[in-house]
C-alpha positions as CSV (number, residue, x, y, z in Angstrom):
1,X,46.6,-31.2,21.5
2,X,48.6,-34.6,21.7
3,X,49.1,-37.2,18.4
4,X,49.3,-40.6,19.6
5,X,50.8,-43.4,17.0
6,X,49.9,-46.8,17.9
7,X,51.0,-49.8,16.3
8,X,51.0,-48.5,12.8
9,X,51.2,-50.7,9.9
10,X,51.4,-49.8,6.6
11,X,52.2,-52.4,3.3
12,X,51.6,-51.7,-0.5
13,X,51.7,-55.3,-1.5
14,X,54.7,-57.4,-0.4
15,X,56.1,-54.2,0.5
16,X,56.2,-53.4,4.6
17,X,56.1,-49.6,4.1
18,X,55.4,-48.8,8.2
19,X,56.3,-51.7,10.7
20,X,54.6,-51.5,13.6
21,X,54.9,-48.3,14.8
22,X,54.0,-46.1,17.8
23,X,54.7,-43.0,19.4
24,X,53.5,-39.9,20.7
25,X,53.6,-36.3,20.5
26,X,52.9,-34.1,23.5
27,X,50.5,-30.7,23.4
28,X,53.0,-27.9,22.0
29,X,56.0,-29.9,21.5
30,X,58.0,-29.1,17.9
31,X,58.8,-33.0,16.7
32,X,61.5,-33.5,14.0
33,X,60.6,-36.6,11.9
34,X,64.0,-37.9,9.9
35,X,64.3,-40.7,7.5
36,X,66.2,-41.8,4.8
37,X,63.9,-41.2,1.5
38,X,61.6,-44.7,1.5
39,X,62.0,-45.0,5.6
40,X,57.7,-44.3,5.3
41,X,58.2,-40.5,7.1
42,X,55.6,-39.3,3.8
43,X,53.6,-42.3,4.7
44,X,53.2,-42.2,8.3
45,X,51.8,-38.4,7.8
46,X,49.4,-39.3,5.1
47,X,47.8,-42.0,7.6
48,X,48.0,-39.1,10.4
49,X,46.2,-36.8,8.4
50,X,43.3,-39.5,7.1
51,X,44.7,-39.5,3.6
52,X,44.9,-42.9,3.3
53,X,44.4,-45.5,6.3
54,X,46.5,-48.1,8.0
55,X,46.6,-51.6,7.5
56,X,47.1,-52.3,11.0
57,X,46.8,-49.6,14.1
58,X,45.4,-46.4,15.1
59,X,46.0,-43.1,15.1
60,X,44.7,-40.7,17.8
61,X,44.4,-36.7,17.5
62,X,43.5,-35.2,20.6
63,X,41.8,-38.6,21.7
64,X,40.1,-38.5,18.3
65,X,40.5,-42.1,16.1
66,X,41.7,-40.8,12.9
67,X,39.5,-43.8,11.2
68,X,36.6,-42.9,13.0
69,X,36.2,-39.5,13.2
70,X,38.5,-38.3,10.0
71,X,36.7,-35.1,9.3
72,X,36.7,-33.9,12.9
73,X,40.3,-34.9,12.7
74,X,41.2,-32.9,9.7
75,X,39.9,-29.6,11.3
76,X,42.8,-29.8,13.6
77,X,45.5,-30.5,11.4
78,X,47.1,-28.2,8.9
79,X,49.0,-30.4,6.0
80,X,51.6,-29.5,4.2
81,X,52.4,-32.3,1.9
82,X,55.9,-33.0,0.1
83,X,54.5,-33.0,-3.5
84,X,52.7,-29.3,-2.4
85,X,49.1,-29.4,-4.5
86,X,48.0,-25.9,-5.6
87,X,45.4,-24.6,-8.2
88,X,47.8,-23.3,-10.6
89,X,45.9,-21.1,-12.3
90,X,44.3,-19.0,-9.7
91,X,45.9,-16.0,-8.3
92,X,47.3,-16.6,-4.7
93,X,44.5,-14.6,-2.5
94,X,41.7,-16.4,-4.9
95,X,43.4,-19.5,-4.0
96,X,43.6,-18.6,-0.2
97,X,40.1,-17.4,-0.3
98,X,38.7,-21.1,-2.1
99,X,40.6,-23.0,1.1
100,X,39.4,-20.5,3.9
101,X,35.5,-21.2,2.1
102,X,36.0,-24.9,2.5
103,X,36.9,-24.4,6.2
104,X,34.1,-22.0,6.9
105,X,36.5,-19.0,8.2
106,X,34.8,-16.0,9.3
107,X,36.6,-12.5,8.3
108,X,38.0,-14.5,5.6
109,X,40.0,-11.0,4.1
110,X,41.6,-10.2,7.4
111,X,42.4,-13.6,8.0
112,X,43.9,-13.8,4.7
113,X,45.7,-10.5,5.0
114,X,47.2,-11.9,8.5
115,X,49.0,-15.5,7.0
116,X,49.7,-13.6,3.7
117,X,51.9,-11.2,5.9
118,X,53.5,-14.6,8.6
119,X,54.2,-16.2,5.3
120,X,56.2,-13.3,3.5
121,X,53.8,-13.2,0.5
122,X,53.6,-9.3,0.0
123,X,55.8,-9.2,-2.6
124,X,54.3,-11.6,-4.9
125,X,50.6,-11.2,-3.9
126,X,49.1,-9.8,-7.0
127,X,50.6,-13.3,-9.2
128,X,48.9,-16.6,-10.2
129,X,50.3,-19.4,-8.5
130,X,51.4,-20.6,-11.5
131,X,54.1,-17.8,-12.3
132,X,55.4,-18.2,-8.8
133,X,59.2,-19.5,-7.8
134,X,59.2,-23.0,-6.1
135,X,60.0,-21.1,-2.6
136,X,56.9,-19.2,-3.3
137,X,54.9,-21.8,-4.2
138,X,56.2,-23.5,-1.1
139,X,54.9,-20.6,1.0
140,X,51.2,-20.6,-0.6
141,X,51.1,-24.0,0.4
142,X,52.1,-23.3,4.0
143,X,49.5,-20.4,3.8
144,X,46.6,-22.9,3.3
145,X,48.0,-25.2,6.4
146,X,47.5,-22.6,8.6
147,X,44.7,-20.2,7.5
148,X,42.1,-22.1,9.3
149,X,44.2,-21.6,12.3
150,X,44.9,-25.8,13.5
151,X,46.1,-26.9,16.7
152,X,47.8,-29.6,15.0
153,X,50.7,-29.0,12.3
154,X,51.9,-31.9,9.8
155,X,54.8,-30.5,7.6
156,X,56.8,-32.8,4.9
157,X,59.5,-30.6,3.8
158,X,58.2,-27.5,4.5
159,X,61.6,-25.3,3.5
160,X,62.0,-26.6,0.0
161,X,63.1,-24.8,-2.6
162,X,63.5,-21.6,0.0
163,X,66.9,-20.0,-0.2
164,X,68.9,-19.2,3.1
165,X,67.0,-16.6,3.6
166,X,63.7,-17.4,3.2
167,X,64.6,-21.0,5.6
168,X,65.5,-18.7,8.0
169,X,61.8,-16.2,7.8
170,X,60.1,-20.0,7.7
171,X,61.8,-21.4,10.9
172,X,61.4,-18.7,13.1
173,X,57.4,-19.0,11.4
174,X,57.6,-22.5,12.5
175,X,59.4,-21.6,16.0
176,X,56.8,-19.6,16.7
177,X,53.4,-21.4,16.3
178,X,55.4,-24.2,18.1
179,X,54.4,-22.0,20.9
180,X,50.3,-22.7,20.6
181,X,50.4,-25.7,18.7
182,X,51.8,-29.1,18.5
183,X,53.8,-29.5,15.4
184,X,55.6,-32.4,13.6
185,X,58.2,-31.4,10.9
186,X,60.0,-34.0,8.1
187,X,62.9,-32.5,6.8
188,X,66.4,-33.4,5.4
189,X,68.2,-30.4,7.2
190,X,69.8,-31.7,9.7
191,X,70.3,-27.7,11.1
192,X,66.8,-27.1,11.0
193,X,66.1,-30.1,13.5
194,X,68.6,-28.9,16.0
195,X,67.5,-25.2,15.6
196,X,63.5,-25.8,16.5
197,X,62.8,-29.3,17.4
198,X,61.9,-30.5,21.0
199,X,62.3,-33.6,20.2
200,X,64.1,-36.1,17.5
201,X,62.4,-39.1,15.7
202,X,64.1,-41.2,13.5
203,X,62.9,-43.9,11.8
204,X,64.6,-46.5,9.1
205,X,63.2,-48.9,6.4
206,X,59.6,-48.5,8.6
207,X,60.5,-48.8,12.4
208,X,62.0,-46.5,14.9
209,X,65.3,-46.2,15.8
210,X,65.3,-43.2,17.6
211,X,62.7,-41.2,20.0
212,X,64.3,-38.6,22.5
213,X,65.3,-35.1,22.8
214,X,68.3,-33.4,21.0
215,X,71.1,-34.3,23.1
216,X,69.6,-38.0,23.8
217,X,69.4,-38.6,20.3
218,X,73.3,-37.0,19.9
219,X,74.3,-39.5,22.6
220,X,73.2,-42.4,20.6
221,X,75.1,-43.0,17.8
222,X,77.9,-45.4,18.5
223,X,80.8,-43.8,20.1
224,X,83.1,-46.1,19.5
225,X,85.8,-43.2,18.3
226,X,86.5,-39.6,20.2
227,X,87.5,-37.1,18.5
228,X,89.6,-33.9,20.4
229,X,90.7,-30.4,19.0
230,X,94.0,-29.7,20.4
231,X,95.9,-27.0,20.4
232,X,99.8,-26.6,22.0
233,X,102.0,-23.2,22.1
234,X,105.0,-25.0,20.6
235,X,105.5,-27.4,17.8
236,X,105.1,-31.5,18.8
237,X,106.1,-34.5,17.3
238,X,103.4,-36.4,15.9
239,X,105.2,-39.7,17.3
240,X,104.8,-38.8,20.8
241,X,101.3,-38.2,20.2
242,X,100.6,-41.5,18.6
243,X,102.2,-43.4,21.7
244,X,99.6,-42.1,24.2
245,X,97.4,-45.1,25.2
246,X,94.4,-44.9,23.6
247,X,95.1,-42.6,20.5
248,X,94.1,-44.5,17.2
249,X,94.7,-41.4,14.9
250,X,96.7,-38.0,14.5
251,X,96.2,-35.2,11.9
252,X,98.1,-31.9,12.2
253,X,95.5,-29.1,11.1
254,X,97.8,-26.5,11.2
255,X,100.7,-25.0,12.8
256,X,100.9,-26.6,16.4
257,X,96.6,-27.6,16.0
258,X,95.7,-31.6,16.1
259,X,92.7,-33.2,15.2
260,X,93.3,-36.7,17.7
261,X,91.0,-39.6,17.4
262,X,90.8,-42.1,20.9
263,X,89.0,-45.0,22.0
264,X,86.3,-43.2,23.9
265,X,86.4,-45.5,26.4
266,X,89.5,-44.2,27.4
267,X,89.7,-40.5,28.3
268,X,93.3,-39.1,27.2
269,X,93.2,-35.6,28.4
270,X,95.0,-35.7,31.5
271,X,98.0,-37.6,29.3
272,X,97.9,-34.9,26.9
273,X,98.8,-32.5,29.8
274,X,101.2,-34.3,31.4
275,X,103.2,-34.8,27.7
276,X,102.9,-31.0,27.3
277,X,104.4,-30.4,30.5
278,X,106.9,-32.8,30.0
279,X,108.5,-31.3,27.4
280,X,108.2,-28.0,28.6
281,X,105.6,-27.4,26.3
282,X,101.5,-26.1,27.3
283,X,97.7,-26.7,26.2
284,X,96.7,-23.5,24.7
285,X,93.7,-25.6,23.9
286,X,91.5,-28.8,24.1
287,X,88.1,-29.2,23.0
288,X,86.4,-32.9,22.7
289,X,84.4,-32.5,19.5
290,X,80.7,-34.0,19.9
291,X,79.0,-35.5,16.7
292,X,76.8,-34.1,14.6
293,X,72.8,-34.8,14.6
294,X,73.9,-36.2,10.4
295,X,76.7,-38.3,12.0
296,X,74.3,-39.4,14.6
297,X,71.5,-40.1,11.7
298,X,74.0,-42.0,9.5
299,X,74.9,-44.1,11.7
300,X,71.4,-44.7,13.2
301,X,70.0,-45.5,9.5
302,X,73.2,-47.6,8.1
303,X,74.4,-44.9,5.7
304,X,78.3,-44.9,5.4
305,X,79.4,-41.2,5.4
């Protein structure tokens, strides 16, 4: 069940919400969407799911135009939106019983009882929505994405609200029906990306600036700067650290540890060696410190850390 984005424009107005956009996503691959908040990640998955339409571009589901054939569409895609709409008065199964109706579900009560139990709503089962914590609340609305059992799965934000715990219950969820179905997440936890996703997309004030696995995505961000964890058995003079060619920066961490920053296109390790053994001194050890997906995505966006 493949999504494929192309040439996607969205504007309200003057404003150029989506610019020309396209991409795919393959049958069972996990996507993480990032963005800064107003890059048009909430917009792209309303035009996705039908809710509103494009201004220029199409949207394909399984070969299906999203403009064409919106209801088909919407059978195969469950929708969890960012602002998460629920009926706050009804209790959670009524609630879950009204959606399954609308989609027709056979068995409805054992279907129910089954994404009650993936979801971890036991405990608060026999509550109106309305009485129910935000990470709850959250969780009723992932509920109604998946009762009618899509092949496709649109998540904005789906761990909001949810304490460490609970993010933890609703990845491995997640993780999981990766394995049937093709899923594309938007979230602001940069962990959660590198934990589940197949694949990274990043995009900035409306266009993409990123589209690759994990570690392709890692490896784009300008490296400019290196950064090594060093560790000697005996104490070192900062000075003769700072001479090496190539070193831009030293910081002692503690006792005989070093944080050095190099001109990555220069690779100091084999001078750091050679000055240990020169002074009759030894590596205990050396580890080049790779960047972080949010260092990656700060850079990639043009946010100053």
């Amino acid at each position: 069940m493949s999504i494929k984005i192309q040439n996607i424009t969205k504007t309200f107005g003057a404003q150029k919400a989506l610019d020309n956009v396209s991409f795919e996503i393959n049958s069972g691959e996990i996507i993480g969407f990032l963005g800064p908040n107003g890059a048009g990640k909430s917009t792209l998955m309303k035009i996705i799911t039908g809710f509103i339409p494009p201004t220029e571009g199409d949207v394909f589901v399984n070969g299906l135009n999203v403009l064409e054939k919106p209801m088909e569409v919407r059978r195969l895609i469950g929708y969890l939106p960012e602002q998460n709409p629920l009926y706050q008065d009804m209790y959670i199964v009524e609630f879950l019983n009204f959606i399954a109706g609308i989609y027709k579900i056979k068995n409805r009560v054992a279907r129910i009882e089954e994404v009650v139990a993936m979801t971890g709503l036991e405990p608060e089962i026999n509550k109106k929505i309305n009485s129910l914590s935000k990470g709850y609340k959250q969780r009723v609305g992932l509920a109604q994405a998946i009762i009618h059992d899509p092949e496709v799965l649109i998540l904005d934000e789906p761990t909001s609200g949810l304490d460490p715990n609970q993010i933890i219950e609703i990845r491995n969820l997640i993780q999981n029906l990766g394995k049937e179905k093709t899923v594309m997440l938007s979230t602001h936890i940069m962990q959660e990306v590198d934990a589940i996703c197949d694949r990274i997309v990043i995009i900035n004030r409306g266009k993409i600036v990123a589209n690759d696995n994990r570690q392709s995505v890692h490896d784009l961000a300008k490296n400019s700067t290196g950064t090594l964890l060093v560790e000697f058995k005996d104490g070192i003079n900062n000075e003769r650290l700072e001479k090496l060619y190539g070193v831009t920066k030293i910081v002692r961490v503690e006792g005989n540890k070093f944080i050095i920053e190099f001109d990555s296109k220069i690779d100091i390790r084999q001078d750091i060696f050679n000055l240990a053994v020169k002074m009759n001194n030894a590596v205990l050890s050396l580890q080049l410190k790779e960047k972080s997906l949010e260092e990656v995505f700060n850079e990639l966006t043009n946010i100053k850390s």
